[in-house]
C-alpha positions in Angstrom: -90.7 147.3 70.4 -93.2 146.3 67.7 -93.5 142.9 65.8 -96.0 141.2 63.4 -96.6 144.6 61.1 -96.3 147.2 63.5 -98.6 145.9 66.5 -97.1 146.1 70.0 -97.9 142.8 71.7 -98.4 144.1 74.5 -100.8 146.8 73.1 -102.6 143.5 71.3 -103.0 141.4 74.5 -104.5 144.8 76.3 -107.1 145.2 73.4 -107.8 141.6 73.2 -108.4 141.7 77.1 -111.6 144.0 76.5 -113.5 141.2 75.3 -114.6 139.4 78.1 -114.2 135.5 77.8 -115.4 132.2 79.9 -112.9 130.6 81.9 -112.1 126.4 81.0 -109.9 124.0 81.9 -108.6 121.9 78.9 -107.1 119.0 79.6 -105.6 115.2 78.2 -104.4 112.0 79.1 -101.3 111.1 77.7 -99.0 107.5 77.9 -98.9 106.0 81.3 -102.0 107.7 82.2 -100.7 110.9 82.9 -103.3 114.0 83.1 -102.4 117.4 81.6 -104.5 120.3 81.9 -104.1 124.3 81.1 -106.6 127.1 82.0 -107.4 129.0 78.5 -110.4 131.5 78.0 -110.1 130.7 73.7 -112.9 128.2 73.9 -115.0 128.2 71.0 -117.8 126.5 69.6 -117.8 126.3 66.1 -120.2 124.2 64.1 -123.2 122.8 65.0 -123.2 120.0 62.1 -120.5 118.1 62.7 -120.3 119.3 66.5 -117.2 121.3 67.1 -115.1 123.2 68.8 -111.7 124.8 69.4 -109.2 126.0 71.3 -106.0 127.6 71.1 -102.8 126.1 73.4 -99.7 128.0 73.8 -97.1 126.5 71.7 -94.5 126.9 74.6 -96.9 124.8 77.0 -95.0 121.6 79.0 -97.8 119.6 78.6 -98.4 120.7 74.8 -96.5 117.3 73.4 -99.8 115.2 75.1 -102.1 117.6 73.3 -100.6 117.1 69.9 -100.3 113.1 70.5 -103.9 112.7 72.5 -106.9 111.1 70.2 -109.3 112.7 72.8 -109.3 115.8 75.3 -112.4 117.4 77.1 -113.4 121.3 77.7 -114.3 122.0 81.4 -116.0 125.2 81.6 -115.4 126.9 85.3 -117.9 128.4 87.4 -117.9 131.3 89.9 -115.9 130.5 92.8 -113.1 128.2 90.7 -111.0 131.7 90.7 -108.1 129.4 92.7 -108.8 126.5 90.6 -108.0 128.1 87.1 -104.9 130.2 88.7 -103.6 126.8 89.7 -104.2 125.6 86.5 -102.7 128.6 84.9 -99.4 128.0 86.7 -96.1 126.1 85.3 -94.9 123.5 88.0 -97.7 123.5 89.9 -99.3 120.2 91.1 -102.6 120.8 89.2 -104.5 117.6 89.9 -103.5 117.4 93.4 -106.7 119.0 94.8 -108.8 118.5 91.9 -111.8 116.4 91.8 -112.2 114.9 88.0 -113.6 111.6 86.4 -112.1 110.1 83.8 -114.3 111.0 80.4 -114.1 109.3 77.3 -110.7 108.8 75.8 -109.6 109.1 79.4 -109.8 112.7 79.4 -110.2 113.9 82.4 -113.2 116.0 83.3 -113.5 118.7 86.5 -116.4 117.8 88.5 -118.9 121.0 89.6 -117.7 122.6 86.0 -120.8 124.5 84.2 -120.3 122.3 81.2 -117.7 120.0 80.0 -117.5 119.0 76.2 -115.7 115.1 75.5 -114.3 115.6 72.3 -112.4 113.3 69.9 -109.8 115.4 67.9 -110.9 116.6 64.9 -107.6 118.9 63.4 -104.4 120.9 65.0 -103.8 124.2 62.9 -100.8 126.6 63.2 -101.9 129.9 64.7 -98.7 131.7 65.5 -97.5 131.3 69.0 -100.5 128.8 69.2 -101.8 125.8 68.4 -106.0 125.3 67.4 -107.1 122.3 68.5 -110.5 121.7 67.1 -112.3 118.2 68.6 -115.6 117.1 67.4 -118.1 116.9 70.6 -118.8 113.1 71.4 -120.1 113.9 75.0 -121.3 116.8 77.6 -122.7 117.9 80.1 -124.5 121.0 81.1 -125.3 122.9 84.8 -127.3 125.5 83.6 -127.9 127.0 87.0 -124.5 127.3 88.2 -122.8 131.0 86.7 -119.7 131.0 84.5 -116.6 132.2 85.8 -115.2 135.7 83.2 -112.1 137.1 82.7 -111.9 139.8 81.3 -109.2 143.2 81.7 -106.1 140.6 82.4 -108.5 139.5 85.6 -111.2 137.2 86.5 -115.0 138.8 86.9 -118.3 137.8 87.7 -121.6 138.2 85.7 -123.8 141.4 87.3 -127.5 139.6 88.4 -130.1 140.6 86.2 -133.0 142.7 87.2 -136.6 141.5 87.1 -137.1 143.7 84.1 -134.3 142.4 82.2 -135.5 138.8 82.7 -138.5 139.5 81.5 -137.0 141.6 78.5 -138.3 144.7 79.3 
């Protein structure tokens, strides 16, 4: 069955799936201190001047009502080896922050310790996109472990960047 002008969804999320994408945890602190946090791969930067960036939550999330009330939320980009970290995070009715080492970031959002980088951000705009939401937040903090390697996904599955040769560090 087809929707949306002919394009099978299915079809659409196997084509979308060739572009290989990070790996982050996105996640909030709503009333009573509660933490929400979903894995999504549709982290974005997107202006440098103010700083921002977006990301698009499922409409159907649990947790989505936070999201749309929070004045702050935080990015938390995932590095190799967080493979059972971002499943868990990925999962409905899982306890997500039972295992999960985080400190509370600005606006209490909470942010995963050992990520590659995690971006603070104060909400900046929520825009429909279909089945989605885009949350765009303007960057009021970060931090950045360039050494550490980013966690893909790409092909419905999670990857892991190929180690450059000599050569190709040097630009040869």
């Amino acid at each position: 069955m087809t929707r949306s002008g002919g394009i099978d969804p299915a079809a659409f999320r196997r084509a979308a799936g060739c572009f290989a994408t990070g790996v982050s945890i996105v996640a909030a602190e709503g009333e009573q201190g509660r933490r929400v946090g979903v894995t999504a791969n549709s982290f974005v930067s997107v202006s440098l001047e103010p700083p921002l960036v977006s990301v698009a939550l499922a409409r159907s999330l649990a947790s989505m009502p936070v999201f749309e009330r929070a004045s702050h939320f935080a990015i938390s980009v995932l590095a190799e080896g967080d493979e059972t970290l971002a499943a868990r995070f990925a999962s409905r009715g899982a306890d997500k922050w039972a295992e999960t080492a985080c400190e509370r970031g600005l606006g209490g959002a909470p942010l995963i310790e050992g990520a590659v980088a995690t971006f603070e951000c104060e909400r900046y705009a929520m825009h429909d996109g279909g089945d989605h939401h885009i949350l765009l937040g303007r960057v009021i903090g970060l931090s950045c472990a360039s050494a550490r390697r980013p966690l893909i996904f790409h092909g419905g599955a999670f990857a892991r960047l190929a180690a450059l040769s000599s050569e190709q560090r040097q630009g040869a």
